[in-house]
C-alpha positions as CSV (number, residue, x, y, z in Angstrom):
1,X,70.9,82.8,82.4
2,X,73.1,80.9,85.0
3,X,70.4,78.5,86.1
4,X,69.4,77.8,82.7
5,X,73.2,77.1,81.5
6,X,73.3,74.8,84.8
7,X,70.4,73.1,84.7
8,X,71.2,72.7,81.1
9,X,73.5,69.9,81.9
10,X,70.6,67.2,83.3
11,X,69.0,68.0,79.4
12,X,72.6,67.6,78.2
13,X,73.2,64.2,80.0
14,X,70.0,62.7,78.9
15,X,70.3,63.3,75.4
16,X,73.8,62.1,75.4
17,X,73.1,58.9,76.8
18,X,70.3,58.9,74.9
19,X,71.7,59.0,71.5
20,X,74.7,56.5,72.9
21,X,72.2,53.7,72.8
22,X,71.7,54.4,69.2
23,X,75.7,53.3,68.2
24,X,75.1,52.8,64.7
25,X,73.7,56.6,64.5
26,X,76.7,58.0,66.4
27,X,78.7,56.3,64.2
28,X,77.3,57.1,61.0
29,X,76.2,61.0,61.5
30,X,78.6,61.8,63.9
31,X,82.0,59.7,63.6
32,X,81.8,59.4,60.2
33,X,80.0,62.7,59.6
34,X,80.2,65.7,61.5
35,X,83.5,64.8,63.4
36,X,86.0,64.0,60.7
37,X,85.6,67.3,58.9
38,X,85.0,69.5,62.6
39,X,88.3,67.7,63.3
40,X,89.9,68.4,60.2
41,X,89.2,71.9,60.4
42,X,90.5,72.5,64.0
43,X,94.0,70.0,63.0
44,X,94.2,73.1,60.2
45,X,93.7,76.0,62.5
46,X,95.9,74.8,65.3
47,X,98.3,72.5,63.8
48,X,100.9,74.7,62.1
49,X,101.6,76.4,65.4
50,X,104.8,75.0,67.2
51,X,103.1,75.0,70.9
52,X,100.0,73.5,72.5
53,X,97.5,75.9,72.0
54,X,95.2,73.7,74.2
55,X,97.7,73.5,77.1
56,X,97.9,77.3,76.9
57,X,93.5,77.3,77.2
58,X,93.7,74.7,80.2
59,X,97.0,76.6,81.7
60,X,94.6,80.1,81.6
61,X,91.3,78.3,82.9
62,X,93.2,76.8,85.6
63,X,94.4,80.2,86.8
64,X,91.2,81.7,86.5
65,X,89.4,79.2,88.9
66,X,92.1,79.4,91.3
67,X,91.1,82.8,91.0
68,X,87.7,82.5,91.4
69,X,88.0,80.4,94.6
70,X,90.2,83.0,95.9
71,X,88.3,85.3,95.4
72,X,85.1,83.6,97.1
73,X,86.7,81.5,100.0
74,X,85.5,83.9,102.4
75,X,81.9,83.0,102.7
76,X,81.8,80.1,100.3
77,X,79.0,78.3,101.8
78,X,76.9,81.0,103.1
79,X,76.7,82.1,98.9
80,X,76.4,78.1,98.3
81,X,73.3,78.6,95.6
82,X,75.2,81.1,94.2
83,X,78.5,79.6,93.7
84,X,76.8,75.9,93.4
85,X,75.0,77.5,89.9
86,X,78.2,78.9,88.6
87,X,79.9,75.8,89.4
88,X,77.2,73.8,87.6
89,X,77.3,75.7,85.3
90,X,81.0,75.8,83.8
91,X,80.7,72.0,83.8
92,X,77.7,72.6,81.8
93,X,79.9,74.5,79.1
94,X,82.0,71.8,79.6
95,X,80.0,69.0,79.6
96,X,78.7,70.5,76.0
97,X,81.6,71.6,74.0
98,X,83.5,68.1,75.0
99,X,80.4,66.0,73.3
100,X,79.8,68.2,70.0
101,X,83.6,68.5,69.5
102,X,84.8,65.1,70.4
103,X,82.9,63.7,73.4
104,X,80.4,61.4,71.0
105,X,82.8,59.2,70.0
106,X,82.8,56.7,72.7
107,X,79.7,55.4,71.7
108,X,80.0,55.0,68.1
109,X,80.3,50.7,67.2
110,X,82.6,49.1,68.6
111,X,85.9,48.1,66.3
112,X,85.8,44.2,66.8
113,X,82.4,44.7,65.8
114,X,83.1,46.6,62.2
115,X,85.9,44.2,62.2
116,X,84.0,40.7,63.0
117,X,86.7,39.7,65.3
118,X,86.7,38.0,68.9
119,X,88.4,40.4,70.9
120,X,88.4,37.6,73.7
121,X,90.9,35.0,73.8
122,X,92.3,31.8,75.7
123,X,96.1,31.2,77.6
124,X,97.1,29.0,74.4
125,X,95.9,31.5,71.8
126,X,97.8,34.4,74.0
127,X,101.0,32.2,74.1
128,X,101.2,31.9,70.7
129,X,100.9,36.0,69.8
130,X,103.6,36.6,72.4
131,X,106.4,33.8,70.7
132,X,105.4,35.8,67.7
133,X,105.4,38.8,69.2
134,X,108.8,38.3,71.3
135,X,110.4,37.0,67.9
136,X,110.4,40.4,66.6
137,X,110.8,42.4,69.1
138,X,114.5,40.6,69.8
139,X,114.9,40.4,66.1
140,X,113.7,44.5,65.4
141,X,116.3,45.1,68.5
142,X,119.4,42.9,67.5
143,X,118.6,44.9,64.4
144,X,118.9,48.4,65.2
145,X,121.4,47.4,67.9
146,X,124.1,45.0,66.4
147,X,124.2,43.8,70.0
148,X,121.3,42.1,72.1
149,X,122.6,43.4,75.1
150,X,122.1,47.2,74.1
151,X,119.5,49.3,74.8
152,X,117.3,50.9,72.0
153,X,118.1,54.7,71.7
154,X,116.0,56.1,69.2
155,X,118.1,58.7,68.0
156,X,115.2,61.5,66.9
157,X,114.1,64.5,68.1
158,X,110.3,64.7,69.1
159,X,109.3,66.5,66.2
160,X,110.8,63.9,63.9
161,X,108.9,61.2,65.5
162,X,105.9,63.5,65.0
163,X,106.9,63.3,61.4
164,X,107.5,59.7,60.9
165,X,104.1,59.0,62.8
166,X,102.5,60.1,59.5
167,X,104.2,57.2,57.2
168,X,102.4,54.5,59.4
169,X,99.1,55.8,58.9
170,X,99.9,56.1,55.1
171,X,100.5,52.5,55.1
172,X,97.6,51.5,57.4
173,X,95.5,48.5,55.9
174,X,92.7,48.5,53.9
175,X,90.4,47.5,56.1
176,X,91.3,50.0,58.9
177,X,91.3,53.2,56.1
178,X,88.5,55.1,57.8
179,X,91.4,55.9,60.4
180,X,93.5,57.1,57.4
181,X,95.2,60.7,59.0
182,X,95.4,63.6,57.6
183,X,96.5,67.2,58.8
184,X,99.2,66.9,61.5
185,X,98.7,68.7,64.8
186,X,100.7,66.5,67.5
187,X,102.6,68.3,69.9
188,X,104.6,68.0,73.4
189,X,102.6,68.7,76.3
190,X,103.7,71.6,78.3
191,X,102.2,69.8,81.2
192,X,104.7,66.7,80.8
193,X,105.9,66.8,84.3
194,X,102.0,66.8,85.8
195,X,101.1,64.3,83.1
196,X,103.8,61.9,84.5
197,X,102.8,62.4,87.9
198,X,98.9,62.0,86.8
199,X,100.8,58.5,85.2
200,X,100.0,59.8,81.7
201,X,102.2,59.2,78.2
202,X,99.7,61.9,76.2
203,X,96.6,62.8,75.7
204,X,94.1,64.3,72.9
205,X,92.8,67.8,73.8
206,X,89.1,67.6,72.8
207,X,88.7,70.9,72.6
208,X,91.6,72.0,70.0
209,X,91.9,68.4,68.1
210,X,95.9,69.0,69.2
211,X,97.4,65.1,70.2
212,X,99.6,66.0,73.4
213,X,102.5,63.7,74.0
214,X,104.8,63.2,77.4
215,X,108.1,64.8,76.3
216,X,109.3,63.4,79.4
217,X,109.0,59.6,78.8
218,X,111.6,57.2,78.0
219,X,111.8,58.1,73.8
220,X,111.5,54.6,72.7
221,X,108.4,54.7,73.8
222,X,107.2,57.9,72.3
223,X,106.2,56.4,68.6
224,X,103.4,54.4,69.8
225,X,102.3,56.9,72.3
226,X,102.5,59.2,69.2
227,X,100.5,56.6,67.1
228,X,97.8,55.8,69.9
229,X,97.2,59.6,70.2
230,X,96.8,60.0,66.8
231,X,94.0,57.2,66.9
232,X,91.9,59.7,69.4
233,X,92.3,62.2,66.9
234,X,90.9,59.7,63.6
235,X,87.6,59.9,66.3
236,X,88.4,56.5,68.4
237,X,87.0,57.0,71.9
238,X,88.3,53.1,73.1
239,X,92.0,53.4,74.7
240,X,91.8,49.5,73.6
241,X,91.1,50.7,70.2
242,X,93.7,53.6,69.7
243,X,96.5,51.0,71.2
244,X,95.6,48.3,68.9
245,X,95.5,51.3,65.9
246,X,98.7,52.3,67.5
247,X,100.2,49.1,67.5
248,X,99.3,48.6,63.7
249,X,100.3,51.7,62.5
250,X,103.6,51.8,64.2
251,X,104.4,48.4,63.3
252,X,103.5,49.2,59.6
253,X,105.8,52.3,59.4
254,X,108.8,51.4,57.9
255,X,111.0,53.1,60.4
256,X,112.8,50.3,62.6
257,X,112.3,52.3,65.5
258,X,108.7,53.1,65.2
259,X,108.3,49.2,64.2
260,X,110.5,48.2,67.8
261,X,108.1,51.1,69.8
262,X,105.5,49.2,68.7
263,X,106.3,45.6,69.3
264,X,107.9,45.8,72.7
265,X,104.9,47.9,73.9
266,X,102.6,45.2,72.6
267,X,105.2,42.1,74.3
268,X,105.1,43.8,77.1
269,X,101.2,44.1,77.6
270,X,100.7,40.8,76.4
271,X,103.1,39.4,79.1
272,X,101.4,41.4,81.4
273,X,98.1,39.9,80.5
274,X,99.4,36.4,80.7
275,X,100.7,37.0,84.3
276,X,97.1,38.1,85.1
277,X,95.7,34.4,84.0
278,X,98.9,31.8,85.4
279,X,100.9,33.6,87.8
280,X,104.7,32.5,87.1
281,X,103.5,31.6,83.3
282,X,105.6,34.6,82.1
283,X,108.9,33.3,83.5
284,X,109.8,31.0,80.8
285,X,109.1,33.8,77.8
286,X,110.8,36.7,80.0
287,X,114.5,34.7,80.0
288,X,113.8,34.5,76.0
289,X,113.8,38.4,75.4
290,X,117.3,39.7,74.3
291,X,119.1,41.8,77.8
292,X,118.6,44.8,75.6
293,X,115.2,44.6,75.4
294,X,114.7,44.2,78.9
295,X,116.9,47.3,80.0
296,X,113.9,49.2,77.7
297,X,111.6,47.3,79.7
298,X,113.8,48.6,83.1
299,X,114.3,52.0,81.9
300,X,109.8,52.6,81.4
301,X,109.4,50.8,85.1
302,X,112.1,53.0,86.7
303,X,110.9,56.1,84.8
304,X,107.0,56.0,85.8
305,X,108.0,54.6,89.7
306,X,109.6,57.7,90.4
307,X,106.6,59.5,89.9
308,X,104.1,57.0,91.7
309,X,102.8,59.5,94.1
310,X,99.3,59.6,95.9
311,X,98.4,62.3,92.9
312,X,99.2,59.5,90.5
313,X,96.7,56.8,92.3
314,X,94.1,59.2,92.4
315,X,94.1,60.2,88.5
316,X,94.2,57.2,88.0
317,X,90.7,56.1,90.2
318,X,89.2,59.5,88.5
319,X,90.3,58.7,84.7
320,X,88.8,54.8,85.3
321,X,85.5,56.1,86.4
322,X,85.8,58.5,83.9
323,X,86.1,56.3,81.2
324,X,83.5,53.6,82.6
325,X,81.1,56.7,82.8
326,X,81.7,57.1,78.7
327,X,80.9,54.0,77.3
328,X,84.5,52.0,78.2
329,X,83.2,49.7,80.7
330,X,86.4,48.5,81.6
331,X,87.8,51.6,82.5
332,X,91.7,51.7,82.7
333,X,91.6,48.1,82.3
334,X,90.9,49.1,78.4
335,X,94.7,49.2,78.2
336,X,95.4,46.3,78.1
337,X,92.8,44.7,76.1
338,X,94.2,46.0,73.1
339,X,95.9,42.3,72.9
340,X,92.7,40.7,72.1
341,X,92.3,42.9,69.1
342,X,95.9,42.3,68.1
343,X,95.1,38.5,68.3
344,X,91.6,38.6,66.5
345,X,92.9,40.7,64.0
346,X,96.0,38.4,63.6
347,X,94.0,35.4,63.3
348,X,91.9,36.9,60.7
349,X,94.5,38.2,58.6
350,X,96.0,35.1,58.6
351,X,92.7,33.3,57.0
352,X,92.2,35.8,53.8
């Protein structure tokens, strides 16, 4: 039974890629199909519950592999069929449950494709989203503030924000409804110190449909990451995709700090972006932002330096080829191309 199970996963693979070149299927049986009411179901079962049930699985499978290669470090490689198969073979499990409960989602159609927008986009067209964009960010901040000088300090706890998350996707726009959420099940991560080191603001376990958020992060930060999370869990595979569905449902909600997450996460990627094309170019927007706005800005660099460790660059080089081996060709570059979506979707908006 453990070779088949392990020799499973070549069959596995093939079909999987298989069926990824056939988007429209994915999307339309799976995506649209099967996923939303699997996904619906598990949100139910594990949602209520006031703790990660899917940390709890990962913190018990951990401890039973460091168990297991406890157990066999004496003679590991004279046993190496043996311990190869049962290796193989848990990924196999793996490698299954991860595609029928989640997995197929990165190769459903693209969203600037269901869209018809141009998710690419030139210096001039980038400029003008960020003088938008850096408009409202000082204006949302000077808002909440009284002083433009004064940090945000969103005054919630994180089950609040977990709350409030819902009201955004309750206004989402009509033409983005199929991401409509229903059934909340987002909770903090009981691996928030690992997922800072690892360099990560949340993630979606697969497995339980539970959206996991960094407890640890700087807060005013936490309603997007809440809101991108949340996107996994609509069945959006893209990390371009869930930020720009973050971004839109955060900036819909009509919380002002949900509304400030959302635009200073989306100022400060486009800046980013423009600093990649004209080194220097960023300069002359950067001494427009209100001092308060920047000491958020400060306050998410100082938090994730101080865990740049070696573990971080590494999780980092595994998540990219990760995500380039499902579909997301640019890997953890993704991140940052939710701008272009912002700006197509912008543009077209604009026109109707």
């Amino acid at each position: 039974m453990k070779k088949i199970i392990a020799f499973s996963l070549i069959i596995q693979i093939i079909v999987v890629k298989t069926i990824g070149l056939f988007p429209d299927f994915v999307e339309n049986w799976y995506s649209k199909g099967f996923y939303p009411k699997l996904a619906f179901v598990s949100r139910k079962v594990f949602g209520w519950l006031p703790f990660s049930v899917g940390d709890v699985i990962y913190f018990i499978l951990i401890l039973l592999l460091l168990r297991w290669i406890w157990k066999h470090r004496i003679g590991f490689f004279k046993e190496w069929k043996n311990n190869g198969l049962a290796i193989l073979s848990w990924v196999s499990v793996f490698y299954f449950f991860f595609h029928l409960l989640w997995g197929m989602n990165y190769y459903r159609i693209p969203l600037h494709e269901k869209l018809q927008i141009e998710k690419e986009y030139s210096v001039d067209q980038l400029k003008v989203f960020i003088e938008k964009t850096l408009v409202k960010t000082n204006a949302l901040q000077l808002q909440i503030t009284k002083n433009d000088s004064v940090a945000v300090v969103i005054p919630y706890s994180d089950e609040e924000i977990y709350n409030l998350a819902l009201k955004g996707y309750q206004n989402i726009p009509t033409d983005l409804e199929e991401f409509r959420y229903e059934v909340k099940s987002i909770k903090s991560s009981l691996f928030s110190y690992p997922l800072s080191y690892m360099g990560f603001g949340g993630y979606l376990n697969p497995f339980t449909n539970e959206a996991q958020v960094n407890y640890l992060k700087p807060k005013y930060t936490s309603p997007l990451t809440t809101c991108h999370e949340m996107a996994h869990q609509t069945g959006i595979g893209s990390e371009s995709e869930c930020n720009f569905i973050g971004f839109v449902t955060a900036s819909k909600n009509d919380d002002l700090y949900f509304q400030y997450s959302a635009y200073s996460f989306a100022l400060r990627y486009a800046l980013h972006n423009l600093e990649m094309m004209q080194e220097g170019s960023s300069d002359v927007y950067i001494k427009k932002i209100n001092k308060g706005v920047l000491k958020n800005f400060d306050e998410n660099k100082i938090f994730w330096n101080q865990y740049q460790t070696p573990i971080n660059t590494f999780f980092e080089y595994f998540y990219d080829n990760f995500l380039k081996a499902n579909q997301q060709k640019d890997g953890m570059e993704g991140y940052n191309k939710f701008v272009g979506l912002a700006i197509g979707y912008g543009e077209v908006i604009s026109k109707k």
